[in-house]
C-alpha positions as CSV (number, residue, x, y, z in Angstrom):
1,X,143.6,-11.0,97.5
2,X,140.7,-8.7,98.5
3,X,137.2,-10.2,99.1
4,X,134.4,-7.8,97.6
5,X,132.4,-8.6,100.9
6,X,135.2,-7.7,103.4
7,X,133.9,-5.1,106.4
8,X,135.6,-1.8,106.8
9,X,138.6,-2.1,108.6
10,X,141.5,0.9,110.1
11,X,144.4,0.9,111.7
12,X,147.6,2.7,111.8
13,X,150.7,1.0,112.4
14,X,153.5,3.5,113.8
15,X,157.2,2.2,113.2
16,X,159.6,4.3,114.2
17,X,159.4,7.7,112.2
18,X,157.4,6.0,109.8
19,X,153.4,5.4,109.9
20,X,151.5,3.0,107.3
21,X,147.7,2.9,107.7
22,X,145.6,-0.2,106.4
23,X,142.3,0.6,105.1
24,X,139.5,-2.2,104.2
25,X,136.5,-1.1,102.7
26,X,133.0,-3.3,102.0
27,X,133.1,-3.6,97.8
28,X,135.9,-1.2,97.4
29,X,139.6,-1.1,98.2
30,X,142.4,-1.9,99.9
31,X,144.6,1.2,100.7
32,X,147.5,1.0,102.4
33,X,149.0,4.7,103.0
34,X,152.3,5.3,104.1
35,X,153.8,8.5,105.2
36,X,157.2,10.0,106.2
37,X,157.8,13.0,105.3
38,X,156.7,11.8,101.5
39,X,154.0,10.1,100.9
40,X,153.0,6.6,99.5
41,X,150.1,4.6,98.4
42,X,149.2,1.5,97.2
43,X,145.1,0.8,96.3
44,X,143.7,-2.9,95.2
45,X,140.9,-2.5,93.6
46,X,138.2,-6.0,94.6
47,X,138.1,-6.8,91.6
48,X,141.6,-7.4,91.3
49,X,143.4,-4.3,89.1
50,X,145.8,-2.6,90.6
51,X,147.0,1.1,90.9
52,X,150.0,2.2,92.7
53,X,151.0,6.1,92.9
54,X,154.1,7.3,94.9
55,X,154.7,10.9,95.7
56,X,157.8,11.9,97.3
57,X,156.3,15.2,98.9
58,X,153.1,17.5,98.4
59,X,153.1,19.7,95.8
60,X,155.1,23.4,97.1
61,X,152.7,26.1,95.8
62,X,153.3,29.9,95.6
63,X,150.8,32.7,94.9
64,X,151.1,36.0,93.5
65,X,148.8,38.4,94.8
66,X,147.4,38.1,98.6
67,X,144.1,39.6,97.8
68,X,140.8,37.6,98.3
69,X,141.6,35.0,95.9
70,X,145.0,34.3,97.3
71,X,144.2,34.5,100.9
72,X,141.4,32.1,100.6
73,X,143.4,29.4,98.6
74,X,145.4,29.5,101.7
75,X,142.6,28.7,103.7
76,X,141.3,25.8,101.7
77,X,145.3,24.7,101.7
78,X,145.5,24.6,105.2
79,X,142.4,23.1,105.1
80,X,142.7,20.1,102.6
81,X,146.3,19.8,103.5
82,X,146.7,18.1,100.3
83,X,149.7,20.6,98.8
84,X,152.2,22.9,100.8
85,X,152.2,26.6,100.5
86,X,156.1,27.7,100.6
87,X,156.0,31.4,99.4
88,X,153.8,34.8,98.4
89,X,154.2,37.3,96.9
90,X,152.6,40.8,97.1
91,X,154.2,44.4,96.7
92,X,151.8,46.2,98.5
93,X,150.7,44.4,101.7
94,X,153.6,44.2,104.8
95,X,154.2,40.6,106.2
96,X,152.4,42.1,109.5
97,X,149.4,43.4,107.2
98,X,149.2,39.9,106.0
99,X,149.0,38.3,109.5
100,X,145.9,40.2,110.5
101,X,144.4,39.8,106.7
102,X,144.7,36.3,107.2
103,X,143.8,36.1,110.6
104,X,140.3,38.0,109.7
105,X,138.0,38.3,107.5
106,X,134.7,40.0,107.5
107,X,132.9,37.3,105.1
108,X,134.5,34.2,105.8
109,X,135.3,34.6,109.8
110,X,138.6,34.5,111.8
111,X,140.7,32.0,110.9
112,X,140.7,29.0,112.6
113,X,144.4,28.2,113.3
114,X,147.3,30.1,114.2
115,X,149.1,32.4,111.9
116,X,152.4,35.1,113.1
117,X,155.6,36.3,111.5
118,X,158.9,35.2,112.2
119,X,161.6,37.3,109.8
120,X,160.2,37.5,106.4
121,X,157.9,34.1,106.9
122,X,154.6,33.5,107.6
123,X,153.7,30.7,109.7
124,X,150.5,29.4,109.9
125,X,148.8,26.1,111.2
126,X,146.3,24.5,112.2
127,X,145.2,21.9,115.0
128,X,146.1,18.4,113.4
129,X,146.8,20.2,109.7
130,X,150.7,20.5,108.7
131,X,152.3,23.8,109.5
132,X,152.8,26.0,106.4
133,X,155.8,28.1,106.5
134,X,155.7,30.6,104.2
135,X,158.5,32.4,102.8
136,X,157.2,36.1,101.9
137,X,158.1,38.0,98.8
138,X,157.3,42.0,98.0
139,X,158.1,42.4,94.2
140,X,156.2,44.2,91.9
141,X,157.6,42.2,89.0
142,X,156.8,38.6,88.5
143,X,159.9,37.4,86.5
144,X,161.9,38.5,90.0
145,X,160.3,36.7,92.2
146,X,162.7,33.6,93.6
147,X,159.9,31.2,93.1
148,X,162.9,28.1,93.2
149,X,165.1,29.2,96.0
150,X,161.5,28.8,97.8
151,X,161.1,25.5,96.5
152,X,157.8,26.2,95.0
153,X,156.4,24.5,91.5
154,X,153.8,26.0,91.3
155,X,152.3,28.8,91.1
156,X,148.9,30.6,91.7
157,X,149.1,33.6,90.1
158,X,146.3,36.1,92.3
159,X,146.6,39.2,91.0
160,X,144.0,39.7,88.0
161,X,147.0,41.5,86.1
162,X,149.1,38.4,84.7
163,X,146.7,36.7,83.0
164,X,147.9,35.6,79.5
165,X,150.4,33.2,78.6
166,X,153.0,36.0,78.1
167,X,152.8,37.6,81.2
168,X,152.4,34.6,83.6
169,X,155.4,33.6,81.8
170,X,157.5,35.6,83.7
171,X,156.9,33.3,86.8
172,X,158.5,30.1,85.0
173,X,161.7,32.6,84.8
174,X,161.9,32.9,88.6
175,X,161.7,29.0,88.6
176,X,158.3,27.9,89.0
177,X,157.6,25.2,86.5
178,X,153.4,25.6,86.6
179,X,151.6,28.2,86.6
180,X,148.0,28.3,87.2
181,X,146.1,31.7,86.5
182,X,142.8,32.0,89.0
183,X,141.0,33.6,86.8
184,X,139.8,33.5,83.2
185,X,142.2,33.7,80.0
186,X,142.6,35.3,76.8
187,X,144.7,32.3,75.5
188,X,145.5,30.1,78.8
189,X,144.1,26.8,78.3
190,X,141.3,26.5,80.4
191,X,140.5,23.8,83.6
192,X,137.5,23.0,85.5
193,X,137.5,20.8,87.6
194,X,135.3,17.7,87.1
195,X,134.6,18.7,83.6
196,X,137.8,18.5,81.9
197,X,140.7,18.8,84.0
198,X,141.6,15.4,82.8
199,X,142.5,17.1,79.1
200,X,145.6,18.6,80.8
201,X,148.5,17.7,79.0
202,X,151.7,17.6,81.6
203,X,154.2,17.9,78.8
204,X,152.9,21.0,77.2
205,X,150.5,22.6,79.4
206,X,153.1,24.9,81.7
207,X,150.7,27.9,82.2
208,X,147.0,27.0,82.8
209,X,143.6,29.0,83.7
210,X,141.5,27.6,86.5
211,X,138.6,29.7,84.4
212,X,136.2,32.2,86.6
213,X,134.4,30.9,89.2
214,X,130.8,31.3,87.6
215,X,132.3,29.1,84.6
216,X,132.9,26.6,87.7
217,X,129.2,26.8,88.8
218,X,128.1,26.3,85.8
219,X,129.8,23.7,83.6
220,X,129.6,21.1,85.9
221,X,125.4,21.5,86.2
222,X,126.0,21.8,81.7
223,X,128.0,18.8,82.0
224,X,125.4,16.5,83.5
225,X,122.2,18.1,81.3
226,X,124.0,17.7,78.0
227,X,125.4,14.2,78.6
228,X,122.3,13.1,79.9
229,X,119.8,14.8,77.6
230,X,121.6,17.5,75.3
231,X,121.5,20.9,75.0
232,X,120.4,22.7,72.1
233,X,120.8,26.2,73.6
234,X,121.0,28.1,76.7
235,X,120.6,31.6,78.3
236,X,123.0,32.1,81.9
237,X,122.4,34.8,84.4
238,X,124.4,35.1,87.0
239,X,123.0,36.9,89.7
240,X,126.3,37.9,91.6
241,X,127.8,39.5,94.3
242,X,130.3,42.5,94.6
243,X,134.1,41.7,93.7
244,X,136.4,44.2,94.7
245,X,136.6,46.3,91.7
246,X,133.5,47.8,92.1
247,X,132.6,51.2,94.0
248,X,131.7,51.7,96.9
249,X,130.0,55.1,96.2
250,X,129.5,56.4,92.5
251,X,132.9,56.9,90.3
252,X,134.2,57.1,87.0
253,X,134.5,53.5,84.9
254,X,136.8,52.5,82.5
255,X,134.5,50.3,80.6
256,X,130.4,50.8,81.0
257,X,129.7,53.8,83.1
258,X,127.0,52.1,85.1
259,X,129.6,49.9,86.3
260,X,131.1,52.5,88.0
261,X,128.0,53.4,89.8
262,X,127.5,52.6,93.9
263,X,127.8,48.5,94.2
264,X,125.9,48.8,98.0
265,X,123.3,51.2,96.3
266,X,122.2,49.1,92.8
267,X,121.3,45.9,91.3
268,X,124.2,46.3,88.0
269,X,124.2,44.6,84.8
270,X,126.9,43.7,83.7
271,X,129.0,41.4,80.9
272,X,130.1,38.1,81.7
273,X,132.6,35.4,79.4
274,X,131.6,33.0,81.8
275,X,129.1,30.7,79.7
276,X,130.8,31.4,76.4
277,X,133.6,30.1,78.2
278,X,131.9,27.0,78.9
279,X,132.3,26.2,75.2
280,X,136.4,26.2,75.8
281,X,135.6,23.6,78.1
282,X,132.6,21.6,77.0
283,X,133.5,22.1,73.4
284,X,130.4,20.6,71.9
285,X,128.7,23.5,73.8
286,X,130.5,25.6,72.0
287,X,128.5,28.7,70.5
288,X,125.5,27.4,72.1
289,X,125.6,29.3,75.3
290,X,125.9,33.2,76.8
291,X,125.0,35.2,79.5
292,X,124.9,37.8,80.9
293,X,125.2,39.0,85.0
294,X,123.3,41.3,87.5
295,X,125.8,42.4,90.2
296,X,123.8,43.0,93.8
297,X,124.7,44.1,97.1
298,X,125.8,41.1,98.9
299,X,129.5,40.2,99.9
300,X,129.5,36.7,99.3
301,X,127.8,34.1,97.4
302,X,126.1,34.0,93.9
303,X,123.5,32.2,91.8
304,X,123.6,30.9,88.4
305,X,120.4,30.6,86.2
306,X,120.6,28.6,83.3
307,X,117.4,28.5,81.4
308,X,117.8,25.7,78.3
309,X,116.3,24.0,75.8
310,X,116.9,20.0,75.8
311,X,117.6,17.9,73.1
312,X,115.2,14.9,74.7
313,X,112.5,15.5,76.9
314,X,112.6,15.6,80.3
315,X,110.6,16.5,83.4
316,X,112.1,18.2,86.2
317,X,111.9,15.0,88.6
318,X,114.1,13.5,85.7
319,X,116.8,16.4,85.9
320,X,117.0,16.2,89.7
321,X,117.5,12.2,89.8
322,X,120.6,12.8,87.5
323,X,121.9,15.6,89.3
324,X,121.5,14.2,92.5
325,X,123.5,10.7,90.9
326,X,126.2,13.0,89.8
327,X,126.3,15.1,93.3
328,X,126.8,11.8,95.2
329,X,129.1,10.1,92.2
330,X,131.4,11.1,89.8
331,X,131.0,15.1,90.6
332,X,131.0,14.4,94.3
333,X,132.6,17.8,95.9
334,X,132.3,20.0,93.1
335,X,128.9,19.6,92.5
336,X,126.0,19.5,95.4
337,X,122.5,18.9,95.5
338,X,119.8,20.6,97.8
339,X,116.0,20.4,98.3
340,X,116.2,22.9,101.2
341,X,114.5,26.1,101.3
342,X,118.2,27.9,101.0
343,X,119.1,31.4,100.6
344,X,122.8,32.9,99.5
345,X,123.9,33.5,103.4
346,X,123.7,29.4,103.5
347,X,126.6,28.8,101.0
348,X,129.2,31.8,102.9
349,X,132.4,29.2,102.9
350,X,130.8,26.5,100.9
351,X,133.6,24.5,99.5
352,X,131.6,23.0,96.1
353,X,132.1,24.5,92.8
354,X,128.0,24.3,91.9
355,X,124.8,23.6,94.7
356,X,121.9,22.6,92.5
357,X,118.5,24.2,93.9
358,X,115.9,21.5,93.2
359,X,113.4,23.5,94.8
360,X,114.3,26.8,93.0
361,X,114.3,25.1,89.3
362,X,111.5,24.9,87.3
363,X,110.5,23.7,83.7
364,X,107.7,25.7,81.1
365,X,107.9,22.0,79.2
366,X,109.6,18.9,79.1
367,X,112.4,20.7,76.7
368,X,112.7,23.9,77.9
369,X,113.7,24.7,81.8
370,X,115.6,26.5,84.3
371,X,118.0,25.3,86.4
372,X,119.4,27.0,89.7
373,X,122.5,26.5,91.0
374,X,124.1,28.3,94.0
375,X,128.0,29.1,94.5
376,X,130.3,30.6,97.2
377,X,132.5,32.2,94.5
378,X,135.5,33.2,96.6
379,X,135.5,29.8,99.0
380,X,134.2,27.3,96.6
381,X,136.7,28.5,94.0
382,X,139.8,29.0,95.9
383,X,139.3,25.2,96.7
384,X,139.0,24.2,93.0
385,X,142.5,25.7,92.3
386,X,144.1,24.2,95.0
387,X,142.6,20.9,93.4
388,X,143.4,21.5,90.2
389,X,147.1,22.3,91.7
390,X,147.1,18.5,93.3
391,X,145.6,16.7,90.2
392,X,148.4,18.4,87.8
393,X,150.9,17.4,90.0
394,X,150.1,13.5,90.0
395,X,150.8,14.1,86.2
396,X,154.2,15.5,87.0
């Protein structure tokens, strides 16, 4: 049995191939982790109940689309080393071109690891991370790529074109058996992270959306206001920072002309699903929030304002104690909390979905207020998907 009152203990035991490591912590758990090229582990809770959850390997991912979004969930794979990336796909970028994409990058820095080419694989590791080696696919058509000769489950699907149930379908044909879309969806049933990725239904749910990354910032900071006082409405701008289909210089637009105009030259307006969306996944929020977004010259890094009306009455300190509890509990790495005098440079590579501004909010009355929270929405993201990726898989 496991005394609530025990001191932290670790070892690791190495027998032969196989390594076991014994963890005690003070009014907490017993884990005992073993590894071999699969992975096991047994936790006791003190109080007696016990889980046990077995795993015979990581989860083997795949993503479609090499682009920001799909070189940076390779990054925060590497990184978390918590699923293995076996295969990617893009028609327009050599394997070479994708050695020095990955290898650099203007926002985020050099990569901190080793990355090269061998044949048509990428290999790329990290000091005391696994090696990922990554076989490398240039097909233009999704329902051709050999997702299960690569050995990978699931997929990320990068691109921003495949983004509805019938078209990321075509990745299930080429044997992938998830696929998770990393960006919003028409009809994709939608995931966030710490708000309601537990809804996922293993049985039924075979293409998923991991929702935009402002819908990330936000509903966890919507979460914690509504559950703790309610929200009878709300109003989201999302001051944000250029993606890559904006223009460089002035050029013609497909949708609102102004969104064709100069994105290192003007402050844009621009439409955002993002808080409607929040609705899909907080659905008694449902039809009680929009917004709207200002797109700005910056590379990296953007800010959600959500002004509100409560429900019950609450003054600011009141908001930032049950932000702050959330930050360091249940929401702990998805959702931070700061009292520092930040700016948007201070989040490049943050890995948290939402970074509540204490000192930026402010409040016209005990009901109605505006909240600030910051978000790295290339790095923070990326890491949610990859997340979302190793949560579906303990359902599998």
């Amino acid at each position: 049995m496991v005394s609530s009152s025990i001191k932290v203990v670790y070892c690791t035991i190495a027998i032969y191939r196989f390594t076991f490591s014994l963890v005690c912590l003070e009014n907490s758990y017993l884990c005992i982790f073993f590894d071999y090229c699969s992975s096991f582990s047994l936790l006791i809770r003190s109080s007696g109940k016990l889980f046990l959850r077995a795993a015979m390997s990581k989860p083997s991912v795949g993503i479609n689309g090499f682009g920001r979004i799909g070189r940076l969930v390779l990054r925060a794979a590497v990184e978390k080393d918590s699923v293995n990336v076996v295969a990617v796909n893009d028609p327009f970028i050599s394997i070479d071109y994708m050695v020095y994409l990955f290898q650099y990058d203007s926002t985020h820095g050099r990569f901190k690891g080793t990355v090269a080419h061998e044949g048509d694989y990428l290999l790329v590791a990290k000091e005391g991370k696994s090696q990922h080696k990554i076989k490398v696919y240039n097909s233009r058509d999704p329902a051709e790529i050999q997702w299960g000769s690569a050995g990978a489950d699931y997929v990320v699907e990068s691109t921003g074109v495949f983004t509805t149930i019938e078209k990321a379908n075509a990745h299930l044909k080429g044997g992938a058996k998830k696929v998770i879309i990393s960006a919003p969806s028409a009809d994709a049933p939608m995931f966030v992270v710490g708000v309601n990725h537990e809804k996922y239904d293993h049985a039924n749910d075979h293409i998923i959306s991991n929702a935009s990354c402002t819908t990330n910032c936000l509903a966890p900071l919507a979460k914690v206001i509504n559950d703790n006082f309610g929200i009878i409405e709300g109003l989201m701008t999302t001051v944000h920072a250029v993606t890559a289909t904006q223009k460089t210089v002035d050029g013609p637009s497909g949708k609102l002309w102004r969104d064709g105009r100069g994105a290192g030259q003007n402050i844009i307006p621009a439409s955002t699903g993002a808080a409607k969306a929040v609705g899909k996944v907080i659905p008694e929020l449902n039809g009680k929030l929009t917004g709207m977004a200002f797109r700005v010259p910056t590379p990296d890094v953007s800010v959600v304002d959500l002004t509100a009306r409560l429900e019950k009455p609450a003054s600011l300190d009141d908001i930032k104690k049950v932000v702050k509890a959330a930050a360091e509990g249940p929401l702990k790495g998805v959702l931070a909390y700061t009292e520092d005098q930040v700016v948007s440079s201070d989040f490049i590579s943050d890995t948290h979905s939402s970074i509540f501004d204490a000192g930026a909010s402010i409040s016209l009355n005990p009901n109605f207020v505006k909240l600030v929270s910051w978000y790295d929405n290339e790095f923070g993201y990326s890491n949610r998907v990859v997340d979302l990726i190793s949560y579906i898989a303990t359902k599998a």
